[in-house]
C-alpha positions as CSV (number, residue, x, y, z in Angstrom):
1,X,47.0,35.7,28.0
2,X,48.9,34.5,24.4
3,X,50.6,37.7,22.8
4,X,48.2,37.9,20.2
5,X,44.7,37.2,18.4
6,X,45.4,34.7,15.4
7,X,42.4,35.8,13.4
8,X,41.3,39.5,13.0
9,X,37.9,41.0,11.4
10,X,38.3,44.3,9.5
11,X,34.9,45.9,9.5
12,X,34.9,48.2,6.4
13,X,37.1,48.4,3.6
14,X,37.1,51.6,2.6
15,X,40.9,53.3,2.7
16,X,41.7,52.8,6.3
17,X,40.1,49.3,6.5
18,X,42.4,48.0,3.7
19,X,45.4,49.6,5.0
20,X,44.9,48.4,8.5
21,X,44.0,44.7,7.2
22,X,47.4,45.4,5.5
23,X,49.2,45.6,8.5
24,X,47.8,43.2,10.4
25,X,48.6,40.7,7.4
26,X,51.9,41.8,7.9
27,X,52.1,40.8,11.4
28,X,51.4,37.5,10.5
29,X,47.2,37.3,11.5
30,X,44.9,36.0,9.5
31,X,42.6,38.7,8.2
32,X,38.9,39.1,7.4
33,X,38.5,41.8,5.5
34,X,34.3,42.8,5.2
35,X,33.0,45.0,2.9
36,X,29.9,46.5,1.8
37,X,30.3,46.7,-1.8
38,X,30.4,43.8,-3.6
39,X,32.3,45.4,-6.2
40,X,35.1,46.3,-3.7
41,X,35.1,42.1,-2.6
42,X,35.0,41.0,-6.2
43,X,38.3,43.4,-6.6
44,X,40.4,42.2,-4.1
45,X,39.6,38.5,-4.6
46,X,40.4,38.9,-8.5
47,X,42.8,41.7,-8.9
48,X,44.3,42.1,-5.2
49,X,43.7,45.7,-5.4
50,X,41.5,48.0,-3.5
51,X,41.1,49.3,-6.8
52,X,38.0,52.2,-5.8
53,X,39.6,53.2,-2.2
54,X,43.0,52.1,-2.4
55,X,44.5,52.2,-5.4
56,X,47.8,51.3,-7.0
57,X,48.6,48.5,-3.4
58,X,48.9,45.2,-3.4
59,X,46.8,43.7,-0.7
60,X,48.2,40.7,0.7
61,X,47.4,36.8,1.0
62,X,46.7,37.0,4.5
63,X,43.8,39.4,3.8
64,X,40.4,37.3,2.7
65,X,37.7,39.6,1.3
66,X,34.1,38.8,2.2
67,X,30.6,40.6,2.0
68,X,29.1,38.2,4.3
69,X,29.0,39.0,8.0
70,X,29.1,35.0,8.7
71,X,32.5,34.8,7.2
72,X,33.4,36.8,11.0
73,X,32.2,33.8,12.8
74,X,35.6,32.5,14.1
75,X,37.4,36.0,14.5
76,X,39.4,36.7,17.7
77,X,39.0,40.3,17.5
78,X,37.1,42.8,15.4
79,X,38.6,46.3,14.2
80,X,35.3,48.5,12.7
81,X,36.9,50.9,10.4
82,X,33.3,51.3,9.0
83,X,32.3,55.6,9.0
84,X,31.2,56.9,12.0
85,X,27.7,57.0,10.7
86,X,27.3,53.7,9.6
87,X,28.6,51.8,12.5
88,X,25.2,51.4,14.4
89,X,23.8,49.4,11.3
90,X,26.9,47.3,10.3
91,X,27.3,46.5,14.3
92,X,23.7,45.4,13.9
93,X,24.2,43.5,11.3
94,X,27.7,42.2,12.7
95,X,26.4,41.2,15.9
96,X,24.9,37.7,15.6
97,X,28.3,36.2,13.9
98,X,30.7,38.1,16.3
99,X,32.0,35.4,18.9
100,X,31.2,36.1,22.6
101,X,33.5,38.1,24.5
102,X,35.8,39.1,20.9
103,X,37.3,42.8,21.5
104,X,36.1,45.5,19.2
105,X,38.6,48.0,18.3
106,X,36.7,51.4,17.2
107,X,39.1,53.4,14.5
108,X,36.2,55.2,13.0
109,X,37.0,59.0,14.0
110,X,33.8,60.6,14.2
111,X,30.2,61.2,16.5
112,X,27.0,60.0,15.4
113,X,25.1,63.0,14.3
114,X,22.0,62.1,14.9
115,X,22.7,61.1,18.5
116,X,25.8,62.8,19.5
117,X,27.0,59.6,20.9
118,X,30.8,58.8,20.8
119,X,31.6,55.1,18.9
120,X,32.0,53.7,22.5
121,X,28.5,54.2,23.4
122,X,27.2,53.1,19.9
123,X,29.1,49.7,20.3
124,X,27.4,49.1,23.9
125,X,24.6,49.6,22.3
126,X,25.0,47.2,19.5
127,X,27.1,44.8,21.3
128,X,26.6,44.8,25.0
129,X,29.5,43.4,26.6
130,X,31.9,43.6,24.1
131,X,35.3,44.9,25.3
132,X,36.1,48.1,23.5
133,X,39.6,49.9,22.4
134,X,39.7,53.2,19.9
135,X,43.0,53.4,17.8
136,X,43.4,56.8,16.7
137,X,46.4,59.1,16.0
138,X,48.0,61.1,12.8
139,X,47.7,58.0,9.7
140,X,47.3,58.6,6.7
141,X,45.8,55.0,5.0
142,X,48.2,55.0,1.6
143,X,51.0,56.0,4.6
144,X,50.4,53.2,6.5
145,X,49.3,50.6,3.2
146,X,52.9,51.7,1.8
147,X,54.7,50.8,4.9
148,X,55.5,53.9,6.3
149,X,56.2,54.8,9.9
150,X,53.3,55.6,11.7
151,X,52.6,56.1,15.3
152,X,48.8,56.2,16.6
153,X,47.4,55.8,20.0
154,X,45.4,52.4,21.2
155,X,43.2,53.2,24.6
156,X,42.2,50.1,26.3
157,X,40.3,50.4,29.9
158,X,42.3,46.7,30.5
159,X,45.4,47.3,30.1
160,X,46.5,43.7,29.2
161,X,43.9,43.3,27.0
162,X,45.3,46.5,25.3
163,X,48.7,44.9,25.3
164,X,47.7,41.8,23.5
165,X,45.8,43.8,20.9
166,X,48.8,45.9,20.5
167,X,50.4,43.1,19.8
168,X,48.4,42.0,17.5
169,X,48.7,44.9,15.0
170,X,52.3,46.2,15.7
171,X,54.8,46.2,12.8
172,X,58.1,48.1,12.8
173,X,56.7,50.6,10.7
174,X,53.5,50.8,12.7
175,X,53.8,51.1,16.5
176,X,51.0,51.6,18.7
177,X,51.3,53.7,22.0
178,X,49.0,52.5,24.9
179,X,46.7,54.7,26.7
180,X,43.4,54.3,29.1
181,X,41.3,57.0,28.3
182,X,38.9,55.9,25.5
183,X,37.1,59.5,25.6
184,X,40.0,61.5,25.2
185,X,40.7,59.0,22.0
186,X,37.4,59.6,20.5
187,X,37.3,63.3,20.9
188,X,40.2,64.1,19.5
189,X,40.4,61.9,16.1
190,X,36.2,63.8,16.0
191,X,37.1,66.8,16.5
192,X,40.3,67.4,14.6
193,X,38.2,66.6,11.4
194,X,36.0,69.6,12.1
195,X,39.4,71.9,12.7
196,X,40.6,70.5,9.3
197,X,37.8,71.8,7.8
198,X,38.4,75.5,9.0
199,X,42.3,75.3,8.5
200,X,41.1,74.2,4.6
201,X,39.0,77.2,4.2
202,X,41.7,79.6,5.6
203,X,43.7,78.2,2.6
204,X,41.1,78.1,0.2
205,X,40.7,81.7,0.9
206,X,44.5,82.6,1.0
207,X,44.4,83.9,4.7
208,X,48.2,83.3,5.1
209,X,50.0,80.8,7.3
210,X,49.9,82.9,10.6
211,X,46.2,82.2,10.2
212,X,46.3,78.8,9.7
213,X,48.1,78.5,12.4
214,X,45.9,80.9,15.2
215,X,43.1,78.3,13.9
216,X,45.0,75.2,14.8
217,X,46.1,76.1,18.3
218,X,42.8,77.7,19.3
219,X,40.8,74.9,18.0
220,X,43.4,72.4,19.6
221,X,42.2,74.4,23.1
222,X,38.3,74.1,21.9
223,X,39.5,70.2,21.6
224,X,40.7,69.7,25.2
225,X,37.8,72.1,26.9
226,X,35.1,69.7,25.1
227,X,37.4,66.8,26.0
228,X,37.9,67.4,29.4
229,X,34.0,68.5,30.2
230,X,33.3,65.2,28.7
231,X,36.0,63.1,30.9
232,X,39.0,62.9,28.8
233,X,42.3,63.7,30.1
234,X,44.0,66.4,29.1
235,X,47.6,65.0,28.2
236,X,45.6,62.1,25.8
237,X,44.3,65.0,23.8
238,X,48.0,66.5,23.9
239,X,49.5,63.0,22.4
240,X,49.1,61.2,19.1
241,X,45.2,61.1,18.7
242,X,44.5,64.9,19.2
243,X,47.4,67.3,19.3
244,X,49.5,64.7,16.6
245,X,46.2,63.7,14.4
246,X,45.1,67.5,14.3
247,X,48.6,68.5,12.9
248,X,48.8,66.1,10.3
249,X,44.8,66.5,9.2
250,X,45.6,70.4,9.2
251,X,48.6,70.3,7.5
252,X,48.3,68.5,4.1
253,X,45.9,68.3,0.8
254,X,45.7,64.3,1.5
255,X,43.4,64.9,4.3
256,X,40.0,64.8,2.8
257,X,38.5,67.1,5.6
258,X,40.9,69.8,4.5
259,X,40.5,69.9,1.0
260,X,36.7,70.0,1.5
261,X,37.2,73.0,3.4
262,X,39.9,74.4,0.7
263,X,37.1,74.0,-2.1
264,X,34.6,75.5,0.7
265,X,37.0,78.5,0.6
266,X,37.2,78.8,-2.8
267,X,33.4,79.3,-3.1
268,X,32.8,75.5,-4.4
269,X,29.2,74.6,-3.0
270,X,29.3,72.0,-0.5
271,X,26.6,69.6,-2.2
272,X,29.3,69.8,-5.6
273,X,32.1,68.4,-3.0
274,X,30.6,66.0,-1.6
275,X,29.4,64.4,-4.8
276,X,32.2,64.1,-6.1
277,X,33.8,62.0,-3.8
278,X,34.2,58.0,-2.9
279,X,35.3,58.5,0.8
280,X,33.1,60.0,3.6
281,X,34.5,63.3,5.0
282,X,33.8,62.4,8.5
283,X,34.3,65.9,9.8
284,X,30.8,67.1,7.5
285,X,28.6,65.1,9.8
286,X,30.5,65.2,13.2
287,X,30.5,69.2,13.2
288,X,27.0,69.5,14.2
289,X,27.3,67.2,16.3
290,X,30.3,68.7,18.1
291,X,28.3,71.6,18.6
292,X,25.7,70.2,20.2
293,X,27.7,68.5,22.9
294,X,29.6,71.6,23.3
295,X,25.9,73.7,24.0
296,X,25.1,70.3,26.3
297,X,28.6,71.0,28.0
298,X,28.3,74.9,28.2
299,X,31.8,74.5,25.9
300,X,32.3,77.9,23.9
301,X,33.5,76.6,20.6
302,X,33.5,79.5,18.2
303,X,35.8,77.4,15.4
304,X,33.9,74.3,15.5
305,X,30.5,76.4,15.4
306,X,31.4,78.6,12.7
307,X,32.3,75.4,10.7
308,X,28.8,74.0,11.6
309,X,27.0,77.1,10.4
310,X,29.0,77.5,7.2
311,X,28.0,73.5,6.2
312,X,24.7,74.2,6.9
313,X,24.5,77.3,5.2
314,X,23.5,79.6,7.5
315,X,26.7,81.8,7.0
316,X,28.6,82.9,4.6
317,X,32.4,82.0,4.7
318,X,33.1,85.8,4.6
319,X,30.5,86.8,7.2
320,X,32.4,83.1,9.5
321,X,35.5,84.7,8.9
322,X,34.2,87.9,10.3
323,X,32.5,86.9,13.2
324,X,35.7,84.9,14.4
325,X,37.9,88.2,13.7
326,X,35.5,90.0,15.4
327,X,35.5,88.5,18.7
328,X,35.9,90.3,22.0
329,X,39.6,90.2,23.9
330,X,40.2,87.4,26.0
331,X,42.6,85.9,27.9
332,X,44.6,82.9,26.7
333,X,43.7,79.4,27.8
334,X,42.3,76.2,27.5
């Protein structure tokens, strides 16, 4: 096996899509770059900027832009960076012009909602036989577009075909660790969204740092008991894709799952958020669906569910705050 694919797809060029094509550009692949907007095409090709997701970067010459899924035909290896919600219907569409046997690496951080399937199981589904990898882990996409050190997690059941894709997209400033455990990639980069969410309200609402912090380390142990009732292992959710990623989505304004739970706090209607915004804050649709596999499980999640009930209006933010303080004693654990 050669060190690394030549020729890379990037499905989705939304902020993380262009910053990942970034880096594998500057590894020295040639990169497709496919989006859904033509708009978003016709910008790169003419300005070589990103101009509506990523603003104010240069993208470089290795990165082609194309809105045509035949432009993939003669791609080594596909990264969907598409949202979570999406990726059934641009895998469909992908499918027919992806060559036999070409890895997929899943970097979308989320659970379809209407399913509550993980992005492993939705890429079986679209592509059957496709070997599969999820990159995850604390990266910010201007970070990682400005060249900024970044360290993420890349799980690979084959363990060289892991190596050759972390090969393929490693850069001094952007170093992959290798894991095995696929599930314990997805469910962390999902459910640190929804956490972000509740650490942003407890800011929106001025509820201190002691309890921003009580809500980060008992939703990091919500993380791990969904995690390991669905398979994962429990030191993958204590590395870069859940314990890392939740701190950094937890921790800063940038992260578009806190700052929709900041304006939640503040008393800002949900529907008035979301339409204001470009990106997809994965975390929205992925709560719901977190609770659901945590009922399936028989997972208590009181964090995740009180974010659930609060985006679906059926609780207040004060009366979510109350039933979480409210709580009967317990003993500390996972």
């Amino acid at each position: 096996m050669s060190e690394a694919f030549s020729k890379v797809a990037v499905l989705g060029a939304g902020a993380w899509g262009t910053a990942l094509a970034q880096v594998l550009a500057r590894a020295g692949r040639d990169v497709v770059l496919w989006a859904h907007e033509p708009s978003v095409v016709e910008a790169i090709r003419e300005e070589g900027e990103n101009e509506i997701y990523l603003p104010g970067v240069d993208v470089e010459d290795g990165v082609t832009a194309t809105g045509d899924y035949e432009d993939l035909a003669d791609c080594e290896a596909v990264l969907a960076v598409v949202p979570a919600q999406h990726l059934r219907s641009v895998l469909e569409g992908a499918a027919p012009h992806i060559a036999k046997g070409a890895p997929v690496v899943l970097c979308a951080k989320g659970i379809e909602r209407d399913t509550g399937k993980l992005m492993t199981d939705v890429l079986a589904e679209t592509l059957p036989g496709a070997p599969a990898a999820v990159l995850s882990g604390p990266s910010f996409a201007i970070d990682v577009a400005r060249g900024l050190p970044t360290a993420v997690t890349l799980a690979c059941a084959d363990e060289a075909l892991g190596m050759k894709l972390a090969e393929t997209i490693s850069i001094p400033a952007f170093r992959p660790y290798l894991a095995d455990d696929l599930i314990g990639a997805e469910v962390g980069g999902a459910i640190k969204n929804v956490l972000a969410i509740a650490c942003g309200i407890s800011e929106g609402k001025d509820l201190g740092a002691s309890a921003h912090a009580a809500l980060m380390t008992r939703g990091f142990a919500e993380m791990a008991r969904l995690g390991v009732a669905m398979g994962a292992k429990a030191e993958t959710l204590s590395g870069l894709c859940g314990l890392g990623d939740l701190v950094l989505t937890c921790s800063s304004t940038n992260s578009r799952n806190m700052s929709c739970g900041m304006a939640l706090g503040r008393g800002v209607p949900l529907d008035a958020i979301m339409s204001g915004r470009k990106a997809v804050t994965e975390g929205v649709a992925t709560a719901p669906a977190v609770v659901a596999l945590a009922e399936k499980h028989g997972i208590e999640m009181p964090i995740c569910q009180a974010v659930a009930a609060i985006l679906e209006d059926r609780v207040s933010v004060e009366g979510a705050i109350e039933e979480l303080l409210n709580r009967p004693i317990k003993t500390e654990r996972l």
